[in-house]
ZAVEX-711213 format. One record per residue (C-alpha): residue number from 1; x, y, z. Coordinates in Angstrom, 2 decimals, padded with zeros to 5 digits, always signed. Last residue first. Example, Ala and Ser with C-alpha at 12.3 -4.5 7.8 and 13.67 -1.06 7.14 Angstrom:
2
<node><num>2</num><u>+013.67</u><v>-001.06</v><w>+007.14</w></node>
<node><num>1</num><u>+012.30</u><v>-004.50</v><w>+007.80</w></node>
//
This chain:
214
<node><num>214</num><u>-008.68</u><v>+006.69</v><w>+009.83</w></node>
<node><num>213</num><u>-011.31</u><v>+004.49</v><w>+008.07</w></node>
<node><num>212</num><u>-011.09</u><v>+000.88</v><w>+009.17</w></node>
<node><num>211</num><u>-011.62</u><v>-001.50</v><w>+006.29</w></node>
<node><num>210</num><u>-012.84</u><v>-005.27</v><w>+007.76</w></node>
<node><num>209</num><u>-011.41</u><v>-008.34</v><w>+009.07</w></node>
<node><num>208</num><u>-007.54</u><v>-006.90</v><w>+008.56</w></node>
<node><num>207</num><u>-004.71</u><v>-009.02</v><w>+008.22</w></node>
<node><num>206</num><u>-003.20</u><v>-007.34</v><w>+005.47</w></node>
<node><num>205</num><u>-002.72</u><v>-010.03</v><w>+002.54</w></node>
<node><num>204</num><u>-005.00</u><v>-012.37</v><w>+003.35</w></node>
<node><num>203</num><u>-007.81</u><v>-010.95</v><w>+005.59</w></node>
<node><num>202</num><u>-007.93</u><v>-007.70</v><w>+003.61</w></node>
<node><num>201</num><u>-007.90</u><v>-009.54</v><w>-000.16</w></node>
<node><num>200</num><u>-011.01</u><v>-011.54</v><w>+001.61</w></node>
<node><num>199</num><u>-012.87</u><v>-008.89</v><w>+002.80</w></node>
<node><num>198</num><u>-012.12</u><v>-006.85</v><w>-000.97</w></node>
<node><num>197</num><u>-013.47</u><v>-009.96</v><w>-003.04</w></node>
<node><num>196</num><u>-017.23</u><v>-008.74</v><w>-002.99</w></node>
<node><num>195</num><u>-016.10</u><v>-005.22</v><w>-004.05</w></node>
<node><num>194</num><u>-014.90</u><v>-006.99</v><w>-007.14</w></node>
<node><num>193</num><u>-010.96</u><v>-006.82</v><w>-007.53</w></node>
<node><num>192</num><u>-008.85</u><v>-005.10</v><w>-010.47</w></node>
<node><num>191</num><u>-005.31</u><v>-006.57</v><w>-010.78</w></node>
<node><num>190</num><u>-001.84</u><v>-004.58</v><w>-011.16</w></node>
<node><num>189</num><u>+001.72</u><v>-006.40</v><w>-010.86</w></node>
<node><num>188</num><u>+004.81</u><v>-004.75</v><w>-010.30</w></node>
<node><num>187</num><u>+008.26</u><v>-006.08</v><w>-010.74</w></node>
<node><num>186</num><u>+011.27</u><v>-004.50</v><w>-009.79</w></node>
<node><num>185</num><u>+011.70</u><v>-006.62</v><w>-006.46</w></node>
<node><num>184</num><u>+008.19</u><v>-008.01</v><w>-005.87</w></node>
<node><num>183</num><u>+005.29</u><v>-005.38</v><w>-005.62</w></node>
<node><num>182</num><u>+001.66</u><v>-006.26</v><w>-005.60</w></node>
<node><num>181</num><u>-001.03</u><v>-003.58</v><w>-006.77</w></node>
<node><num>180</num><u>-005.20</u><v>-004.90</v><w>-006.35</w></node>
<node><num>179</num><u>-006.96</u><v>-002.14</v><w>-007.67</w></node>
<node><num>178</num><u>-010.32</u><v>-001.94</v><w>-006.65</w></node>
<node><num>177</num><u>-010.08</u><v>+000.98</v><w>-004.54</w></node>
<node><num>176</num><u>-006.73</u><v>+001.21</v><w>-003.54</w></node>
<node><num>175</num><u>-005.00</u><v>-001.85</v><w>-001.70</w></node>
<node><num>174</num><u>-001.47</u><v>-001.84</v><w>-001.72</w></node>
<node><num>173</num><u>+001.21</u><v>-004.60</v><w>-001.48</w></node>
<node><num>172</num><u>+004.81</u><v>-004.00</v><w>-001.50</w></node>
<node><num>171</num><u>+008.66</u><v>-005.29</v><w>-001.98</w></node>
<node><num>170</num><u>+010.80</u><v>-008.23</v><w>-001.26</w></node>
<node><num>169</num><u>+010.28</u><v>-008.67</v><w>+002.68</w></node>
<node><num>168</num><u>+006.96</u><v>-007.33</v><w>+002.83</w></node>
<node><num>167</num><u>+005.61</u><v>-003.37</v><w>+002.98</w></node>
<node><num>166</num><u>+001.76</u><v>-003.20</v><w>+003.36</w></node>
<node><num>165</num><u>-001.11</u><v>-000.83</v><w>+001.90</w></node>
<node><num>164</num><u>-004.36</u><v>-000.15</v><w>+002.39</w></node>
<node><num>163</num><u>-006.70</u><v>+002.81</v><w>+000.65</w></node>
<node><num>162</num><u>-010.34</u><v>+002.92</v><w>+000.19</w></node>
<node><num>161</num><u>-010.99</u><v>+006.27</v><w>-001.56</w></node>
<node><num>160</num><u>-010.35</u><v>+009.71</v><w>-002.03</w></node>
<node><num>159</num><u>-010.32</u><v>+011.14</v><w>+001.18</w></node>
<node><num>158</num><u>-006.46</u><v>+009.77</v><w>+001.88</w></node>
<node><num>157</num><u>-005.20</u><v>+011.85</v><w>-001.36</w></node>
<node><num>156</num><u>-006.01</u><v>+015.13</v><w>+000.28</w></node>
<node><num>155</num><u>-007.55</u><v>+017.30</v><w>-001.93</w></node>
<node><num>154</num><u>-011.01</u><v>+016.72</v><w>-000.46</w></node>
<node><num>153</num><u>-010.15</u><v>+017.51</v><w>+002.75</w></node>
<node><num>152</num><u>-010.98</u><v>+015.71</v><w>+005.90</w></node>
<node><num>151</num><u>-008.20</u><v>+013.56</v><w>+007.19</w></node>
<node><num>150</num><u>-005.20</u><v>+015.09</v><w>+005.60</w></node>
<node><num>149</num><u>-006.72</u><v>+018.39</v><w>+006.41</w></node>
<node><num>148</num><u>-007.15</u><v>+017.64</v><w>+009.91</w></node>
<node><num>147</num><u>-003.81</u><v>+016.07</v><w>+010.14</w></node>
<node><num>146</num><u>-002.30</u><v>+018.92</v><w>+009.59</w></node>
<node><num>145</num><u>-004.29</u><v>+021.33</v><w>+011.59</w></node>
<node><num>144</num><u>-002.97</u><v>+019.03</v><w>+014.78</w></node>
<node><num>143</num><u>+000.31</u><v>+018.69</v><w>+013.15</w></node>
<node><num>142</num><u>+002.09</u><v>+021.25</v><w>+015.86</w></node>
<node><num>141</num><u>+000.33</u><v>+018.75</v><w>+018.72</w></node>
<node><num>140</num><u>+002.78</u><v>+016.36</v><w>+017.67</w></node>
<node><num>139</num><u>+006.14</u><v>+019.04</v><w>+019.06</w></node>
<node><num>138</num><u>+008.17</u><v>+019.55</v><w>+016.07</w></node>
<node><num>137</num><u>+011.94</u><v>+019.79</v><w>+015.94</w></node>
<node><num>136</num><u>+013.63</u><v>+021.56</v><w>+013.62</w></node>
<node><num>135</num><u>+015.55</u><v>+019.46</v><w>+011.17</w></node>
<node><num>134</num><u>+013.78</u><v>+020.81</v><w>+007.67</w></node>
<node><num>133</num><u>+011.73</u><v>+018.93</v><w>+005.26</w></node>
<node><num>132</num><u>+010.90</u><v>+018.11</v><w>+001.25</w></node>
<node><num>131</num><u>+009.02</u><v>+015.35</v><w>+000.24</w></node>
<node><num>130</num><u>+009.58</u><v>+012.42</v><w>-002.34</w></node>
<node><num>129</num><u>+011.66</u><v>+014.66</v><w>-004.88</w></node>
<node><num>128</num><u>+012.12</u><v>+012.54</v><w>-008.46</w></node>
<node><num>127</num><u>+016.31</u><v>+011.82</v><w>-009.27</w></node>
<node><num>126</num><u>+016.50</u><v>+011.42</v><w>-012.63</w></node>
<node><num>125</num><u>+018.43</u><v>+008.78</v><w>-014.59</w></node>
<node><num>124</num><u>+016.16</u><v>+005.92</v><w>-014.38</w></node>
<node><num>123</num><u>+013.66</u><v>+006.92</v><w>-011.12</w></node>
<node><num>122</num><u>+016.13</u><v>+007.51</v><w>-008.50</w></node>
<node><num>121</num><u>+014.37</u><v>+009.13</v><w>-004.97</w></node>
<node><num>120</num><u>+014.87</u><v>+011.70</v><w>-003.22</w></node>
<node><num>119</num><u>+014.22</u><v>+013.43</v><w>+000.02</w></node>
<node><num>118</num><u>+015.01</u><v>+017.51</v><w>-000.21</w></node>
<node><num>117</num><u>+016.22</u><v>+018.99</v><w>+002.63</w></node>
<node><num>116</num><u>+015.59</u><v>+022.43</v><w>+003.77</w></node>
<node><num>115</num><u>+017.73</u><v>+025.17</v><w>+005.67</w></node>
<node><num>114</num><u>+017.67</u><v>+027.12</v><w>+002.48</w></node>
<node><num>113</num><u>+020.30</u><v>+028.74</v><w>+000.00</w></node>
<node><num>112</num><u>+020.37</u><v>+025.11</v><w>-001.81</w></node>
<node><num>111</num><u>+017.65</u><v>+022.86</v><w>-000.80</w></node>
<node><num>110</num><u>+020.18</u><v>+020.26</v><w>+000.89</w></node>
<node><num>109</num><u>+020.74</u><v>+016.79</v><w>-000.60</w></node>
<node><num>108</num><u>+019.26</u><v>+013.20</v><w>+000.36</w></node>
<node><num>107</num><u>+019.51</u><v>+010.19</v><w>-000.79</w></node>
<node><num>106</num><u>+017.26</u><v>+007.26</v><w>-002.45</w></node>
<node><num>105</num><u>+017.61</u><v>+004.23</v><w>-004.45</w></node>
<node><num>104</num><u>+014.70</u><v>+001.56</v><w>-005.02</w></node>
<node><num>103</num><u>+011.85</u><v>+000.15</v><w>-002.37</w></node>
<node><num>102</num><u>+014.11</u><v>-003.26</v><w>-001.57</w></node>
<node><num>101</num><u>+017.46</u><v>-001.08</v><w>-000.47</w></node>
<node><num>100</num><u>+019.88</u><v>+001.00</v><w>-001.97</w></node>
<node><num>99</num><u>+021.29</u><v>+003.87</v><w>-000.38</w></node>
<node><num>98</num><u>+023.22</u><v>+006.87</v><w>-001.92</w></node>
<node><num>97</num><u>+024.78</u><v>+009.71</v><w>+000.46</w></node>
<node><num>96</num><u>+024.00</u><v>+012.86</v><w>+000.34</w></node>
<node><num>95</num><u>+024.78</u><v>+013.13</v><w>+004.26</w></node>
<node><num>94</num><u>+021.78</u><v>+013.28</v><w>+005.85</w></node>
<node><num>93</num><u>+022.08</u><v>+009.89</v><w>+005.81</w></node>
<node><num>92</num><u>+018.69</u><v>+007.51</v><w>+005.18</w></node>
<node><num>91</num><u>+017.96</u><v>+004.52</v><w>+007.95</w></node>
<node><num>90</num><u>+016.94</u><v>+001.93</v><w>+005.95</w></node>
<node><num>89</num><u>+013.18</u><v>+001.42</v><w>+004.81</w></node>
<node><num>88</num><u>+012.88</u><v>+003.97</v><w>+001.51</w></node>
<node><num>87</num><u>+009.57</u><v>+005.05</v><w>+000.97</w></node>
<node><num>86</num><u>+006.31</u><v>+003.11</v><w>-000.38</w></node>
<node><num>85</num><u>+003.78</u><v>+004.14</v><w>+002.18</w></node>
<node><num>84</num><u>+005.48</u><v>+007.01</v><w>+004.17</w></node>
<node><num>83</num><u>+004.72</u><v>+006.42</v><w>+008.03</w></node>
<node><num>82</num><u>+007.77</u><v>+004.08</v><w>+008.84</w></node>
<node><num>81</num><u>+010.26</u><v>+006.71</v><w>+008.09</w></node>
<node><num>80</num><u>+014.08</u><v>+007.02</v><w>+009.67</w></node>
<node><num>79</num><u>+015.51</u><v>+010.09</v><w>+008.54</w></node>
<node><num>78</num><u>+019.66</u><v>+010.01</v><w>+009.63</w></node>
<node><num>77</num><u>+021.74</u><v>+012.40</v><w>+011.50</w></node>
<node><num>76</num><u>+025.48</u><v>+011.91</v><w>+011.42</w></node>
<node><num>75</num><u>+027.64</u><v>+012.53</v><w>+014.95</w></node>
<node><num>74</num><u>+027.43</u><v>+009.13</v><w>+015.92</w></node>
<node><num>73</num><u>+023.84</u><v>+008.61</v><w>+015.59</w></node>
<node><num>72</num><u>+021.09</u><v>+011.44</v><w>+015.65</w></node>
<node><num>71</num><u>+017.87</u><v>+009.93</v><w>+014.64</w></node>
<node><num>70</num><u>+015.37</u><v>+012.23</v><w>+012.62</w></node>
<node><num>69</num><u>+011.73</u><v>+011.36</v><w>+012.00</w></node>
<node><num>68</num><u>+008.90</u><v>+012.11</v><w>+010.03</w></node>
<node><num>67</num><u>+005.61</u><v>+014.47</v><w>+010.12</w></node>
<node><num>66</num><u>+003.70</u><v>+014.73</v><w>+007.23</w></node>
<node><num>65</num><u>+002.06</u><v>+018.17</v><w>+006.77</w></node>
<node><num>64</num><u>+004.16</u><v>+020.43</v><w>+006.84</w></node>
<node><num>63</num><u>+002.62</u><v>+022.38</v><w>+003.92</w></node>
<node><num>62</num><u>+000.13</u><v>+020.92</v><w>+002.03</w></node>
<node><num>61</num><u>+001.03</u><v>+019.00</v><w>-000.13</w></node>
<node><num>60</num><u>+003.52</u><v>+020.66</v><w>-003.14</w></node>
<node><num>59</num><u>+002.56</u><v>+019.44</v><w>-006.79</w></node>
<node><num>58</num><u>+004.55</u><v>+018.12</v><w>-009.13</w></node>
<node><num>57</num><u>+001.44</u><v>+015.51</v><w>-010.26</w></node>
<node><num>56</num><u>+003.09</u><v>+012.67</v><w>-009.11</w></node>
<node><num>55</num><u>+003.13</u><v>+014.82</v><w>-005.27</w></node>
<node><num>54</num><u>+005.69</u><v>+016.39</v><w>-003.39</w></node>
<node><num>53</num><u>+005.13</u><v>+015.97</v><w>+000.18</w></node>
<node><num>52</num><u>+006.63</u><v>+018.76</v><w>+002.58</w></node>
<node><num>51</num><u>+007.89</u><v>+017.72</v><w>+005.60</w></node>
<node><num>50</num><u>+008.01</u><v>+018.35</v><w>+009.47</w></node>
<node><num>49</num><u>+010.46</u><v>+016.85</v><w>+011.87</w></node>
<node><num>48</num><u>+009.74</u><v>+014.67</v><w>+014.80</w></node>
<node><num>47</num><u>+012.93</u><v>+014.00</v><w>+017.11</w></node>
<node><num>46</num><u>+014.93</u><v>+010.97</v><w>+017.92</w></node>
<node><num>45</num><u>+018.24</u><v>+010.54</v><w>+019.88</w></node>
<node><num>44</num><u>+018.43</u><v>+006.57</v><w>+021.10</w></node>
<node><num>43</num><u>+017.94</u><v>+005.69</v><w>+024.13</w></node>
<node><num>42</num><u>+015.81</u><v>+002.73</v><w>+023.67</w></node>
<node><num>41</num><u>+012.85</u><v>+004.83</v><w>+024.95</w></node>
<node><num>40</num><u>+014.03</u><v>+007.40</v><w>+022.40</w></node>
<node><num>39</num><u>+013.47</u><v>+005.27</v><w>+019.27</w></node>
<node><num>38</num><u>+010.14</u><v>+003.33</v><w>+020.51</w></node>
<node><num>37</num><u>+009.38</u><v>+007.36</v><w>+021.17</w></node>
<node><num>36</num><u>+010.16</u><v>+008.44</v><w>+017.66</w></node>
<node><num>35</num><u>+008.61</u><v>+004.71</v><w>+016.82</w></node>
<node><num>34</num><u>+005.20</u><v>+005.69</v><w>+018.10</w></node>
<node><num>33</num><u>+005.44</u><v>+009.19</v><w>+016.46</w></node>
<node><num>32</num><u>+006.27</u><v>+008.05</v><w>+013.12</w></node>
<node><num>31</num><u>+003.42</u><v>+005.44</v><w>+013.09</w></node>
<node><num>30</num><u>+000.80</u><v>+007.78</v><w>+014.49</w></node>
<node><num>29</num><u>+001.40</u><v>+010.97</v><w>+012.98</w></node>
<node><num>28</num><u>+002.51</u><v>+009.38</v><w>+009.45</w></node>
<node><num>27</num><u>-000.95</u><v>+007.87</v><w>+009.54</w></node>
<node><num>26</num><u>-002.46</u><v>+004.43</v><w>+010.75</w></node>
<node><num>25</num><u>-002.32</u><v>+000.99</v><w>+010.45</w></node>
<node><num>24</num><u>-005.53</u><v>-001.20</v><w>+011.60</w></node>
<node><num>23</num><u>-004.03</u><v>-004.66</v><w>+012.87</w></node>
<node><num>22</num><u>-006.62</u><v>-004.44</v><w>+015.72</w></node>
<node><num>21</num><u>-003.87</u><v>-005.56</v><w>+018.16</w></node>
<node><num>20</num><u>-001.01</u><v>-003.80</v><w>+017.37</w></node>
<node><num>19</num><u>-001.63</u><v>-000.96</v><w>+015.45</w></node>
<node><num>18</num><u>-004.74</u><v>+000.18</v><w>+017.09</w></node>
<node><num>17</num><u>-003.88</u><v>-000.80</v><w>+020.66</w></node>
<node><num>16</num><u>-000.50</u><v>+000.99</v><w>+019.85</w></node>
<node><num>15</num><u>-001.90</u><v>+004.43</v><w>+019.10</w></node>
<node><num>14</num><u>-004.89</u><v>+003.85</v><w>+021.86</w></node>
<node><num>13</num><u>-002.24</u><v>+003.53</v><w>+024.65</w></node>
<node><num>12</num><u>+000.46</u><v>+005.84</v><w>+023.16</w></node>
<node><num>11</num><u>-002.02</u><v>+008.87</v><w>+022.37</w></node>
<node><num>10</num><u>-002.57</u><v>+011.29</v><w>+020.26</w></node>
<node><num>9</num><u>-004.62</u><v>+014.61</v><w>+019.70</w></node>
<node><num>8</num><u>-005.46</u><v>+014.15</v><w>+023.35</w></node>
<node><num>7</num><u>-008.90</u><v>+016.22</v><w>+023.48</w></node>
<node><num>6</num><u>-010.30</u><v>+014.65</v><w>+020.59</w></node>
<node><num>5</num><u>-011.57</u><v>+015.67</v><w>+017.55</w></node>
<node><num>4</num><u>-012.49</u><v>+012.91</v><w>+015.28</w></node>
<node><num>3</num><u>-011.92</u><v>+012.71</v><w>+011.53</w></node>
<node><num>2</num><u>-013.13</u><v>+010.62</v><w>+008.88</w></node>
<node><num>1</num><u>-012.26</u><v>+008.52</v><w>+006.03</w></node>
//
């Protein structure tokens, strides 16, 4: 992982060249912001909002720091998220409201006697916080310290390791380490993988010639 300080903390050109055509991913800054202004260029109205992750551990990550997005349609506001790993992939009401999709069941509430939101997700009977966020719009140059840490510090989860990971039409496949992890519906199925296999796993299943660090 590494981080490189740049003049343009973002931009469309490289953002897209990156995703596009090297097939290389990216963070919540990159994928969230590209299809805020996908969003917006189809005239829809889409802003970047900041969240709070809650980790497995119950622990808040650093403050703010993933950035998501917020479609207004039709009077309801939705959070739309394509830079969350393994997240919810409709559009997700504002509203409380219960959706089901491919990834589980999610809504959202309010943070009562706060402005906040809390994102959700049903795990058996409880409902486990994903990440935490208010509607005010953010600017991307607001993450700039975000993404630092996210990029560089050693309790962020991205510095720990190798890390890839791909939604498909039934589920998920990650890529951590040497753990193999392939999604299908409700079924999960862990492998471990020799270093000498990992080229191959990235050319099959992601599309990737080699690991690109962020």
């Amino acid at each position: 992982m590494c981080y490189r300080e740049t003049k343009s903390f973002w931009t469309k050109t490289v953002s897209l060249r990156k995703l596009l055509k090297e097939n290389a991913g990216g963070l919540c800054y990159e994928l969230n912001r590209l299809f805020q202004w996908l969003l917006t260029e189809l005239g829809y109205r889409a802003k970047l909002v900041a969240a709070t992750v809650l980790n497995e551990q119950g622990e808040w990550v650093h403050q703010d720091s993933h950035a998501t997005t917020i479609v207004s349609l039709d009077e309801k506001s939705y959070v739309v998220d394509v830079g969350f790993g393994d997240c919810v992939r409709e559009p997700l009401p504002l509203s409380g409201e219960e959706i089901h999709d491919v990834s589980g069941t999610y809504r959202i509430i309010p943070v009562i006697g706060t402005a906040l939101f809390d994102l959700q997700n049903k795990q058996g009977e409880k409902w486990i916080t994903k990440f935490r966020f208010s509607t005010e719009e953010k600017q991307l140059k607001q993450f700039h310290e975000a993404s630092r840490f996210i990029q560089t510090s050693d309790k962020s989860p991205f510095t720990q390791g190798r890390i890839v990971t791909i939604a498909t039409p039934d589920g998920r496949i990650t890529l951590s380490g040497h753990t193999l992890t392939m999604t299908h519906g409700d079924k999960k199925m862990r492998k471990r993988i020799r270093e000498d296999d990992v080229p191959a796993i990235l050319r099959q299943y992601f599309g990737m010639d080699e690991f690109v660090p962020m």
